[in-house]
C-alpha positions as YAML, in Angstrom:
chain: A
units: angstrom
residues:
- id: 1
  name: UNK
  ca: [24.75, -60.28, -23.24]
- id: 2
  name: UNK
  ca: [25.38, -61.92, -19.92]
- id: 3
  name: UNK
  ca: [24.77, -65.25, -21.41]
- id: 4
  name: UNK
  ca: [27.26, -64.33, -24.63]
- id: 5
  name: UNK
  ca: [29.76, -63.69, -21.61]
- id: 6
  name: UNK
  ca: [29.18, -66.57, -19.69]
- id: 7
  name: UNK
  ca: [29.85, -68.74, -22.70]
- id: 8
  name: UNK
  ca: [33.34, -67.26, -23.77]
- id: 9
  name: UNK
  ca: [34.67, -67.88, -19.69]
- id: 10
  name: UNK
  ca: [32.87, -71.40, -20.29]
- id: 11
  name: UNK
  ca: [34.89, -72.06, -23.57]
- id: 12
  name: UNK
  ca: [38.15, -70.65, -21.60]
- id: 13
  name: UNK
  ca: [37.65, -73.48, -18.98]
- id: 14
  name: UNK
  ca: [37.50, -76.16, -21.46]
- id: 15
  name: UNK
  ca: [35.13, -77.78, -19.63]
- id: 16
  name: UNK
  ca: [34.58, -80.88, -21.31]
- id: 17
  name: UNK
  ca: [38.10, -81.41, -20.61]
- id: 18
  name: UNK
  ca: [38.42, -80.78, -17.63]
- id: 19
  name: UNK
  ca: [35.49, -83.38, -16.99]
- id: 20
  name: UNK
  ca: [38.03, -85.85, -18.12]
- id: 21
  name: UNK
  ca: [40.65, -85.28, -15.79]
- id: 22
  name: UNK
  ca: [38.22, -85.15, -12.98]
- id: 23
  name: UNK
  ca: [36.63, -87.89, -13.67]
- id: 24
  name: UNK
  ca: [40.09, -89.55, -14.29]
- id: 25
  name: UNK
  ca: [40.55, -89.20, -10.29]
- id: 26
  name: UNK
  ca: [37.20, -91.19, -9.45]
- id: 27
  name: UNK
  ca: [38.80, -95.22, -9.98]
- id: 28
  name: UNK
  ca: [42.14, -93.65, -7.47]
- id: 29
  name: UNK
  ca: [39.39, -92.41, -4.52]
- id: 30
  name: UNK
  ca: [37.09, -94.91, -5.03]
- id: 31
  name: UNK
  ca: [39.71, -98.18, -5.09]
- id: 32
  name: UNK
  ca: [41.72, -96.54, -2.47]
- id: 33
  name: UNK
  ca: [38.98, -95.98, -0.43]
- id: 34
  name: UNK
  ca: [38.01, -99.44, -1.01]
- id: 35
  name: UNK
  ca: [34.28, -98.65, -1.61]
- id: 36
  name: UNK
  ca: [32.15, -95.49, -1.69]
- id: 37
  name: UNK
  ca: [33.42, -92.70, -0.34]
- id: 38
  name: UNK
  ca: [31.32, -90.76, 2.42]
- id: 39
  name: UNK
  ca: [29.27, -87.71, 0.46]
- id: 40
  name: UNK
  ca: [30.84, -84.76, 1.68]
- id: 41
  name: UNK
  ca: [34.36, -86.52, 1.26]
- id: 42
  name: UNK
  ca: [33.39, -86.92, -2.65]
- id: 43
  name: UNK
  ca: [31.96, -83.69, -2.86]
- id: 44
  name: UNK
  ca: [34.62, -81.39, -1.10]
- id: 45
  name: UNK
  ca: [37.08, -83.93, -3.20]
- id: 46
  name: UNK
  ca: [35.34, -83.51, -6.46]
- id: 47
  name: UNK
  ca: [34.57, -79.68, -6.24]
- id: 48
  name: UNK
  ca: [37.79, -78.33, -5.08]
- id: 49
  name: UNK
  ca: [39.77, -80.76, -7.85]
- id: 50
  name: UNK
  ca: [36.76, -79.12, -10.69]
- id: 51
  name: UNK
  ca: [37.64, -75.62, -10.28]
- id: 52
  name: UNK
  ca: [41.37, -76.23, -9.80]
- id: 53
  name: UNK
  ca: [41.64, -78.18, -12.89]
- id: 54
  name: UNK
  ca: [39.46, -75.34, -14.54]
- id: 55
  name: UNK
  ca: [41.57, -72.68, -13.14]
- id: 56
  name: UNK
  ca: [44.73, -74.37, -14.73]
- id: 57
  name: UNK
  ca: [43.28, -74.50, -18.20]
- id: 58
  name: UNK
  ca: [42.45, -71.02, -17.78]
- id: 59
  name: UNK
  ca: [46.14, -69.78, -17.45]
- id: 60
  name: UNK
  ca: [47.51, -72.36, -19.87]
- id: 61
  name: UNK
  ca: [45.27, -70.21, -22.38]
- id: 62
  name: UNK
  ca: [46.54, -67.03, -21.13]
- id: 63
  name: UNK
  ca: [50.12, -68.22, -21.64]
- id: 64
  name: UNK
  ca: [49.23, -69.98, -25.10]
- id: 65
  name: UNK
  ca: [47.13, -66.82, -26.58]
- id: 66
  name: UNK
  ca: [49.94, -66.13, -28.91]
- id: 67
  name: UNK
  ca: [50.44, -69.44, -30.91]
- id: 68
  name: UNK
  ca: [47.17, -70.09, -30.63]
- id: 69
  name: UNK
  ca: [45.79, -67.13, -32.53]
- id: 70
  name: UNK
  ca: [48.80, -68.45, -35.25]
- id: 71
  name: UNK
  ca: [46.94, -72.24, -35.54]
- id: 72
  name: UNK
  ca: [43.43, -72.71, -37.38]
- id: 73
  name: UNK
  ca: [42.40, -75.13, -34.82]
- id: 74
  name: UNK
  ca: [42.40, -73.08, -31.94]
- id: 75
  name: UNK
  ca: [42.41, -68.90, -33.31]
- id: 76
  name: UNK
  ca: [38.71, -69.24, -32.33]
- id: 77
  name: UNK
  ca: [39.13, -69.24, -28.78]
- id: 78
  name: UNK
  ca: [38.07, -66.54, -26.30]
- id: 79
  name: UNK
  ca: [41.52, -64.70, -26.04]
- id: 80
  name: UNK
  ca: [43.29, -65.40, -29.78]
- id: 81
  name: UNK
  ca: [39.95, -63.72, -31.03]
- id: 82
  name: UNK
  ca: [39.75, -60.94, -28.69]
- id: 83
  name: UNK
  ca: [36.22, -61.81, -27.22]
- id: 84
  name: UNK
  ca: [37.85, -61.92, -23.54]
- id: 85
  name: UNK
  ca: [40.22, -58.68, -23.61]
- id: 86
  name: UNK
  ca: [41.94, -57.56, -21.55]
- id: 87
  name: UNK
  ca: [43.84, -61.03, -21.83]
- id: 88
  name: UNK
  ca: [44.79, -60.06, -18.44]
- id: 89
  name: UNK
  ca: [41.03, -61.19, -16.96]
- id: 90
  name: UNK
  ca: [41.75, -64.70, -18.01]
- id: 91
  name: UNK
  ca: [44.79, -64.77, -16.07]
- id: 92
  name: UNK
  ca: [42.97, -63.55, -12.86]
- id: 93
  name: UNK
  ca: [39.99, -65.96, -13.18]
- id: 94
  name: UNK
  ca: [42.03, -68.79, -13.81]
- id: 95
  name: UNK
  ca: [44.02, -68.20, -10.85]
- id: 96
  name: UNK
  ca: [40.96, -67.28, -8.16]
- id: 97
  name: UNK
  ca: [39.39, -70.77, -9.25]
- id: 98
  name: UNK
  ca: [42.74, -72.58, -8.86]
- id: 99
  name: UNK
  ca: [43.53, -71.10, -5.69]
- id: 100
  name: UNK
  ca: [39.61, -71.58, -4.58]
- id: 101
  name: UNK
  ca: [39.63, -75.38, -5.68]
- id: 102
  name: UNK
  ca: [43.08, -76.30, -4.00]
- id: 103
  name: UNK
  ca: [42.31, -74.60, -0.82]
- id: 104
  name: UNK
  ca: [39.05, -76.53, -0.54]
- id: 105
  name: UNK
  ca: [41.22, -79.71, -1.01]
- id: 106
  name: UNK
  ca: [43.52, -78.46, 1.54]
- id: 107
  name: UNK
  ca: [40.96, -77.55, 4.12]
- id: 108
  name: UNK
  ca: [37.96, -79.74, 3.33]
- id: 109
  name: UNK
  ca: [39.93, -82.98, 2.10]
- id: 110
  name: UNK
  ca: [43.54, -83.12, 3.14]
- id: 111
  name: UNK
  ca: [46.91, -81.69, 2.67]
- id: 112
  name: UNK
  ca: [48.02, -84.94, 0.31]
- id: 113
  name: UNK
  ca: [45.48, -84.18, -1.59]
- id: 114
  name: UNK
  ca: [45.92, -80.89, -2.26]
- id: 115
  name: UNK
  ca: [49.77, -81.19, -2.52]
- id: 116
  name: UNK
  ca: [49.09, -83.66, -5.39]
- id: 117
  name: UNK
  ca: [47.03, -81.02, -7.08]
- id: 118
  name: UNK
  ca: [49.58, -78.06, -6.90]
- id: 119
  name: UNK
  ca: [52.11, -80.38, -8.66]
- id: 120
  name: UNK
  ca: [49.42, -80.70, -11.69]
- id: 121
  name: UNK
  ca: [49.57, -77.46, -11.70]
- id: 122
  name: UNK
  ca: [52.93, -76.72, -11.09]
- id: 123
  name: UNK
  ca: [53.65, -79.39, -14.16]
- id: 124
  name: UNK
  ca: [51.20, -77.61, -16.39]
- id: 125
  name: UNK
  ca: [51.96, -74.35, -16.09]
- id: 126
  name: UNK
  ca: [55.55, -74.25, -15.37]
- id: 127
  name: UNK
  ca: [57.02, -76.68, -16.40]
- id: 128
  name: UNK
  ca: [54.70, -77.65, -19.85]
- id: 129
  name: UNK
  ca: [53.64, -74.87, -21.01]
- id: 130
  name: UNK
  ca: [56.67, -72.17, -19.91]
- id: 131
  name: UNK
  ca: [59.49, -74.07, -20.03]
- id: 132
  name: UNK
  ca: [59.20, -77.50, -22.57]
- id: 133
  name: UNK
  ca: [56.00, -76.79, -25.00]
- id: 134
  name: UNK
  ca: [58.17, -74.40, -27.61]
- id: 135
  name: UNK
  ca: [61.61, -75.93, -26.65]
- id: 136
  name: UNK
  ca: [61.25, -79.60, -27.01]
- id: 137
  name: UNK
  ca: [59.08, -82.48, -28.86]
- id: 138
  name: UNK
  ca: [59.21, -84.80, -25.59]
- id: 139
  name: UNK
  ca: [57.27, -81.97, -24.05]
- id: 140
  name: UNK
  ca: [54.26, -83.93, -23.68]
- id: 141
  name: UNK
  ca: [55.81, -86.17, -21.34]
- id: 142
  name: UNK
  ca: [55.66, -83.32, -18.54]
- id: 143
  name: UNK
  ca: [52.17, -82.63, -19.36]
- id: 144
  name: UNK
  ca: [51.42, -86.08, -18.98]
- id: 145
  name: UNK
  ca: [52.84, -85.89, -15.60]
- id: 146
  name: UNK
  ca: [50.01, -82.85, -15.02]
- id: 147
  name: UNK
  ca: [47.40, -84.91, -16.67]
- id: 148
  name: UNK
  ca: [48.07, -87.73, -14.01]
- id: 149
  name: UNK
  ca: [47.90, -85.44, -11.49]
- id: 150
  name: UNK
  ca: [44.09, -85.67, -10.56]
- id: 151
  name: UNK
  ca: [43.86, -89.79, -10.33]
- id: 152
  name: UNK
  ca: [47.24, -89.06, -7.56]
- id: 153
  name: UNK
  ca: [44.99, -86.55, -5.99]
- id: 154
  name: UNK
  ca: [41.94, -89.14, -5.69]
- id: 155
  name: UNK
  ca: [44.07, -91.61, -4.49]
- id: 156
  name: UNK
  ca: [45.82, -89.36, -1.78]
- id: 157
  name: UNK
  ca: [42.12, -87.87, -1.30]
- id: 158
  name: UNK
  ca: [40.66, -91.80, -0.45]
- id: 159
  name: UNK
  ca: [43.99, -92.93, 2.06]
- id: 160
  name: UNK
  ca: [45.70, -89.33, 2.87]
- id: 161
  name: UNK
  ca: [48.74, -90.97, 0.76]
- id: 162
  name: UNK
  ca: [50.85, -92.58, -1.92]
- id: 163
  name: UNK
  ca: [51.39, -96.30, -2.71]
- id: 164
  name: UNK
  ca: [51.68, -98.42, -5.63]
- id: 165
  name: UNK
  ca: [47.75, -98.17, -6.85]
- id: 166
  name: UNK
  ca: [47.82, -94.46, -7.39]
- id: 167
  name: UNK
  ca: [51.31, -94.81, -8.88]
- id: 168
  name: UNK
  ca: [50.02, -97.16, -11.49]
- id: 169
  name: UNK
  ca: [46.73, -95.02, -12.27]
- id: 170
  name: UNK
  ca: [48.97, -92.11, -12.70]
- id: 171
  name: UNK
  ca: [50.69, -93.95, -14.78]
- id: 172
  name: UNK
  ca: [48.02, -95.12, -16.93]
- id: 173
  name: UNK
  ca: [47.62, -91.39, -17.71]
- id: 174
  name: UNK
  ca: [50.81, -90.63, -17.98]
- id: 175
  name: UNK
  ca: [51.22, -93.18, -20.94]
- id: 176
  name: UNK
  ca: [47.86, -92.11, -22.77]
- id: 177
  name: UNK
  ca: [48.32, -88.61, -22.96]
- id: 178
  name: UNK
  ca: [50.95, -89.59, -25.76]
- id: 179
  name: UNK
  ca: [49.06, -91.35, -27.86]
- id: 180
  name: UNK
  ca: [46.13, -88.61, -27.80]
- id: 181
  name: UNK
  ca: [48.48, -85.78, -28.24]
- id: 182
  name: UNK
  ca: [50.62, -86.90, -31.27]
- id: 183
  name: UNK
  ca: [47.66, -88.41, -33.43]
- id: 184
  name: UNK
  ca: [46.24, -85.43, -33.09]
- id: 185
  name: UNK
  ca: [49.59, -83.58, -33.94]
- id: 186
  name: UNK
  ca: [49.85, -85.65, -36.91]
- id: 187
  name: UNK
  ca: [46.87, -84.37, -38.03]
- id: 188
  name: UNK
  ca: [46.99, -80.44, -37.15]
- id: 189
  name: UNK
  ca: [51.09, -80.99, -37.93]
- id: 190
  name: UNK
  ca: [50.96, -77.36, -40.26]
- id: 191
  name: UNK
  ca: [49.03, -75.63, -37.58]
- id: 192
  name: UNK
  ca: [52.01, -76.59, -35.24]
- id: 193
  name: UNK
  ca: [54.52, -75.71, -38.15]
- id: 194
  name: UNK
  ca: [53.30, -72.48, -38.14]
- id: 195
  name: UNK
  ca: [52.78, -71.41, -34.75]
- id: 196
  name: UNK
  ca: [56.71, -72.72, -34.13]
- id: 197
  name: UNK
  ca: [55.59, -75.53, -31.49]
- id: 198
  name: UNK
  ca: [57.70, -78.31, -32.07]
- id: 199
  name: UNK
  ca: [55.47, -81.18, -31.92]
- id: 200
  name: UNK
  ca: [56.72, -84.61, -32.15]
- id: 201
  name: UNK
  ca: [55.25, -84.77, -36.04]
- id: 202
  name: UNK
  ca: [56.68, -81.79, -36.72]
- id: 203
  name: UNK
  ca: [60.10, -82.19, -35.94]
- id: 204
  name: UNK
  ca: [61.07, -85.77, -36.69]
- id: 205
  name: UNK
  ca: [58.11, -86.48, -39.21]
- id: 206
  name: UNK
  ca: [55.13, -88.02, -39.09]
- id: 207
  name: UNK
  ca: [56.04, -92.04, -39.46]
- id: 208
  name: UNK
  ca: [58.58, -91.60, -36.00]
- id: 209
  name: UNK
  ca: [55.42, -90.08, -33.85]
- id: 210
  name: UNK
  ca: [53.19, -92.57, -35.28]
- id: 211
  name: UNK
  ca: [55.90, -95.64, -33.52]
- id: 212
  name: UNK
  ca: [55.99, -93.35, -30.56]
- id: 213
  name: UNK
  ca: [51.99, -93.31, -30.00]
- id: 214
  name: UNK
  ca: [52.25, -96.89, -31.23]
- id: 215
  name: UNK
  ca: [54.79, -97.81, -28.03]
- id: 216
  name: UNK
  ca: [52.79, -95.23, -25.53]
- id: 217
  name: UNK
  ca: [49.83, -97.71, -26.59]
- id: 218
  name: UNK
  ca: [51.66, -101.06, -25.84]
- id: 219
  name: UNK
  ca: [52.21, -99.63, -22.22]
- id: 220
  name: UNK
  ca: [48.67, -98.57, -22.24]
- id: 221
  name: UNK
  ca: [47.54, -101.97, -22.46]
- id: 222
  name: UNK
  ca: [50.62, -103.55, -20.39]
- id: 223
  name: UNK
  ca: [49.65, -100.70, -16.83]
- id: 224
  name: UNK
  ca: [46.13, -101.32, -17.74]
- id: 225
  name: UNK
  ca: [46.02, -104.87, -17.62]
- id: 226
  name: UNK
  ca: [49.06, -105.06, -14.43]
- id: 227
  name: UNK
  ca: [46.50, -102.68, -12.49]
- id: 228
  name: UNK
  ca: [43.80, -104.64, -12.79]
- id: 229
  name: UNK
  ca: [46.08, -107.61, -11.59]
- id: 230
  name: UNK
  ca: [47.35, -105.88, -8.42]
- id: 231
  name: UNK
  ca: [44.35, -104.08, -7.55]
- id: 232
  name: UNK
  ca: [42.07, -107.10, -8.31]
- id: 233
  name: UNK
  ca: [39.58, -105.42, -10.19]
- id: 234
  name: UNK
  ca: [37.84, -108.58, -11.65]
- id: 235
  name: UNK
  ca: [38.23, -110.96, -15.13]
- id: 236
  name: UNK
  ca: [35.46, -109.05, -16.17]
- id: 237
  name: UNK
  ca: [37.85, -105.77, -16.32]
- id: 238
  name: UNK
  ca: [40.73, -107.90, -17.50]
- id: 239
  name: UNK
  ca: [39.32, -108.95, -20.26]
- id: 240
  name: UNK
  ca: [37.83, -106.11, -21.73]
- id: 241
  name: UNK
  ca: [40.86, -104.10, -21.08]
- id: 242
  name: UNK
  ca: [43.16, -106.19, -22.88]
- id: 243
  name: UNK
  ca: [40.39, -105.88, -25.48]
- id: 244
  name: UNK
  ca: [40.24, -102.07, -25.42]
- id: 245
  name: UNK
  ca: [44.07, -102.27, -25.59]
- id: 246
  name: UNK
  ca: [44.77, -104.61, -28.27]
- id: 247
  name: UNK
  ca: [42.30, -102.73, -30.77]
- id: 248
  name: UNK
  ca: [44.16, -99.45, -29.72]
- id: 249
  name: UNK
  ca: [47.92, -100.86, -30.25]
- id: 250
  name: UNK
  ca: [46.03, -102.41, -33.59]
- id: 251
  name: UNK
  ca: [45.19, -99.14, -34.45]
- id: 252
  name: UNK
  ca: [48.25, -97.57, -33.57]
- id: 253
  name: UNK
  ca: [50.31, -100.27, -36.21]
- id: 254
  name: UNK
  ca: [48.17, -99.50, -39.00]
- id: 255
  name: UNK
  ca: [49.13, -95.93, -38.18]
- id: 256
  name: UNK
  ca: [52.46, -96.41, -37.97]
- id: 257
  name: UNK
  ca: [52.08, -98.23, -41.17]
- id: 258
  name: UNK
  ca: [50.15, -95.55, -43.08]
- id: 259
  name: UNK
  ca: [50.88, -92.25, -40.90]
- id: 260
  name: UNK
  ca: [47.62, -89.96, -42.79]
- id: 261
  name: UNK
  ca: [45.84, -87.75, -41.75]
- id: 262
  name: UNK
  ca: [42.38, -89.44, -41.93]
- id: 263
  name: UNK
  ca: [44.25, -92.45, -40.02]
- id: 264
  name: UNK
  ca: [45.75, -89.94, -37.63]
- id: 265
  name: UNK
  ca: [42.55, -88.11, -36.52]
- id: 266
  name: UNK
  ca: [40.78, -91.90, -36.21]
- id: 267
  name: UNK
  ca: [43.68, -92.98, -33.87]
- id: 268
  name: UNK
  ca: [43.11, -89.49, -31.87]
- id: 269
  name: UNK
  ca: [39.50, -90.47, -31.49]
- id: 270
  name: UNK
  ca: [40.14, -93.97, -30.82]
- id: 271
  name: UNK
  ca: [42.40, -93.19, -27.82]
- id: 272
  name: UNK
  ca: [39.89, -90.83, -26.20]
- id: 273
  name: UNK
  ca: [37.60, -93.80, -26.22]
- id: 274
  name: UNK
  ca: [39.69, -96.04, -24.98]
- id: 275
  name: UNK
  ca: [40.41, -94.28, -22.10]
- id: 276
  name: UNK
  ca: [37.25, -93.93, -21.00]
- id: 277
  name: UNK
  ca: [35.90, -97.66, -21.23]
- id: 278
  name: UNK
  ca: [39.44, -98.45, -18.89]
- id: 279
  name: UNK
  ca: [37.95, -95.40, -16.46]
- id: 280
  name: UNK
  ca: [34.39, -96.77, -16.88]
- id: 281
  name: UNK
  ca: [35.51, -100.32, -16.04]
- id: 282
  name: UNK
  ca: [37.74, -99.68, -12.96]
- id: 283
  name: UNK
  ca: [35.23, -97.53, -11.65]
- id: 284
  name: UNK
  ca: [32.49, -100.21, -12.13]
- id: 285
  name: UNK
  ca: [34.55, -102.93, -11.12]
- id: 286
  name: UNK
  ca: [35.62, -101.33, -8.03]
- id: 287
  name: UNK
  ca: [32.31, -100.38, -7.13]
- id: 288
  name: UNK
  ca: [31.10, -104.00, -7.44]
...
């Protein structure tokens, strides 16, 4: 029984998400740093940004309980299917761990830090999910800005501010979270239909979100490669980034070209993987 329970919070924290965006934040703290970080800086960093991001995904499913019980993809979650109830307890976890998480980055990082992570939030919740996700298709845009929102947190974490570096990781981010959110869109576009979310596919067709994941993939590839210039991450990262890149914005064309759903949910997985070899190889080359 308690294990049953633990599981449905688990599935509310989407947790293999929100190991994504943290470790999104790891190339900012370490290249800002300029090295390894000291332990407890990593760890205080690292924990408090895990169970704010956590606590965020939490309320974003409190908020989205109602079109997500209307979509197949997502009526099996904890509150759509009733298995957390009251809804109400999702709400309140969601906001201890953000509150918990941000006020370790506050008092155990610094206030940059934890500034950068109440604007994630902020983004998210407020301005995503409230006020865009069931007005407008260009939507994502804003919750790109929350997706970015860790990688400005590790860099403000690593040098208790802002410049150019963390801009451009940010914006690396910022321009992915395009490409993984239409493909996917393309592919679940009925599910959107019907739950009234007007998703890029939805409401100007599949074939115009294709060219707009197709563009968000060209400046993919262009911050990618201009970050790896201006932080001088190594040919080694330059050239498999462009590679990574190029295959993507490949991808993306045929796509464009041929907007299905089998070429949609390819592109989706494509993207995820992309991002991670670009994470993978600034963290590595940083490190080295």
């Amino acid at each position: 029984m308690v294990a049953k329970g633990l599981r449905r919070y688990t599935e509310l924290l989407k947790l293999k998400q929100t190991g994504l965006l943290v470790f999104s934040s790891l190339p900012s703290l370490v290249i800002a740093y300029g090295g390894i970080p000291p332990a407890g800086l990593s760890l205080s960093f690292v924990s408090g940004l895990t169970l704010a991001v956590a606590g965020t995904t939490a309320i974003n499913m409190y908020f989205d309980r109602d079109i997500d019980a209307l979509m197949s993809r997502t009526r099996g979650r904890p509150l759509p299917s009733g298995e957390i109830d009251p809804p109400l307890r999702a709400l309140v976890v969601g906001a201890a761990l953000f509150a918990a998480g941000d006020l370790i980055s506050l008092f155990a990082v610094n206030a940059a830090a934890a500034a950068f992570i109440f604007v994630g939030f902020f983004f998210d919740i407020f301005v995503y999910t409230l006020a865009t996700k069931r007005r407008t298709p260009w939507s994502v845009i804003f919750g790109g800005v929350a997706g970015a929102a860790p990688a400005l947190a590790g860099w403000a974490a690593a040098s208790g501010g802002m410049d150019v570096g963390g801009i451009l990781l940010a914006l690396l981010i910022i321009l992915w979270i395009p490409e993984h959110i239409w493909t996917l869109s393309i592919f679940y576009s009925e599910d959107y239909a019907r739950a009234g979310v007007p998703m890029l596919p939805v409401v100007m067709g599949h074939k115009r979100a294709a060219l707009a994941a197709f563009a968000a993939s060209v400046g993919t590839l262009t911050v990618s490669l201009l970050a790896g210039v201006l932080m001088n991450l190594g040919v080694a990262f330059l050239i498999v980034a462009a590679a990574v890149g190029a295959a993507l914005v490949a991808l993306m064309a045929r796509l464009y070209a041929d907007p299905s759903k089998d070429r949609a949910i390819a592109s989706f997985k494509a993207a995820n993987a992309s991002l991670g070899i670009i994470i993978t190889g600034m963290l590595i080359s940083a490190l080295i």
